[in-house]
VMD Tcl script that draws the C-alpha trace (Angstrom):
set ca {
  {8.81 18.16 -37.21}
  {7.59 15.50 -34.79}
  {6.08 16.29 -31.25}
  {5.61 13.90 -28.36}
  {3.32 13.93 -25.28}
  {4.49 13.85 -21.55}
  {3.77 9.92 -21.23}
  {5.97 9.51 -23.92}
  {8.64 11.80 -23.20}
  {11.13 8.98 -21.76}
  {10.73 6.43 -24.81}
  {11.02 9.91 -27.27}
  {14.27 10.56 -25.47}
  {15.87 6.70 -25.44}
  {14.68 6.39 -29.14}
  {16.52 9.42 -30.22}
  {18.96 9.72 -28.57}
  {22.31 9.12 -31.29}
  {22.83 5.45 -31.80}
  {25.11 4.48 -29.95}
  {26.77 7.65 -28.87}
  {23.83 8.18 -26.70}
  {23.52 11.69 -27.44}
  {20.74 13.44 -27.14}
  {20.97 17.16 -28.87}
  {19.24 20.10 -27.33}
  {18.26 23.78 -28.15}
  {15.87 25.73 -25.89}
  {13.29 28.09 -26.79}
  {10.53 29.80 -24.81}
  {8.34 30.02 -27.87}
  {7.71 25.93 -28.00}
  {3.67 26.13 -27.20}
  {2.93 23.81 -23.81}
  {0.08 22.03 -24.31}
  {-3.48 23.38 -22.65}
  {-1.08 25.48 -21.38}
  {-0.29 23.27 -18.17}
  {3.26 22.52 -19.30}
  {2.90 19.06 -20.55}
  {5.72 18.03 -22.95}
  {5.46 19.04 -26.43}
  {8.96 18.37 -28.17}
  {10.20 19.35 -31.75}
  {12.59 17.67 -33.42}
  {14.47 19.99 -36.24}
  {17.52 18.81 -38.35}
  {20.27 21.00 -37.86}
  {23.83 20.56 -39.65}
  {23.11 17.15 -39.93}
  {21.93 15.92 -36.73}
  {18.52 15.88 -35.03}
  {17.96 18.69 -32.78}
  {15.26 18.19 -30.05}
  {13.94 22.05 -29.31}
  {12.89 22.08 -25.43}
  {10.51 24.46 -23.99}
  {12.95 25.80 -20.84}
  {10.17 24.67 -18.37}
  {10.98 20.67 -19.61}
  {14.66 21.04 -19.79}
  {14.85 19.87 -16.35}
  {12.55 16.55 -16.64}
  {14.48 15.86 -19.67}
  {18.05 16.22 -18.36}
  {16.93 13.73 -15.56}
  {15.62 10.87 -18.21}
  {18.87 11.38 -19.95}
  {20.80 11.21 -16.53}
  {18.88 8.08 -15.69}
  {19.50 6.63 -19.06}
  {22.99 7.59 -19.46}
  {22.45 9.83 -22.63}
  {24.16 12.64 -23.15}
  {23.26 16.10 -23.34}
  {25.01 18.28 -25.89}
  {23.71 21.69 -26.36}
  {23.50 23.55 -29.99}
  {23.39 27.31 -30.19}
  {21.17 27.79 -33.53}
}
mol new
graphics top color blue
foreach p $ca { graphics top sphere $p radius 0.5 }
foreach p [lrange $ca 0 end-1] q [lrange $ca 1 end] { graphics top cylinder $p $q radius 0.2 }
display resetview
């Protein structure tokens, strides 16, 4: 399990996003701690059925949809 900061939240994003697919998959869960508890970005990364699934605190689902928007990656959800 791997967790990234806020400043890095745009490089974690481009760098896993699926090579050259540019997908980047997504689950959401309001248990993913925030960090000092002022919503800074803390990211898991789980593998699920073969692909790694990025597991988004629902307060950072919106920052992250705009990197990927900006960077032309994909969103795909996966229900766990």
């Amino acid at each position: 399990m791997n967790t990234v900061n806020q400043k890095s939240l745009a490089e974690w994003i481009k760098g896993h996003a699926e090579a050259g697919e540019q997908k980047l998959y997504f689950t959401i869960n309001g248990d993913v701690p925030l960090k000092n508890n002022e919503g800074s970005a803390i990211v898991y990364q789980i593998p699920v059925r073969g692909k790694w699934v990025c597991v988004l605190h629902p307060e950072h689902l919106t920052r992250v949809a705009q990197i990927c928007y900006a960077s032309g990656v994909q969103m795909v959800q996966v229900l766990l």
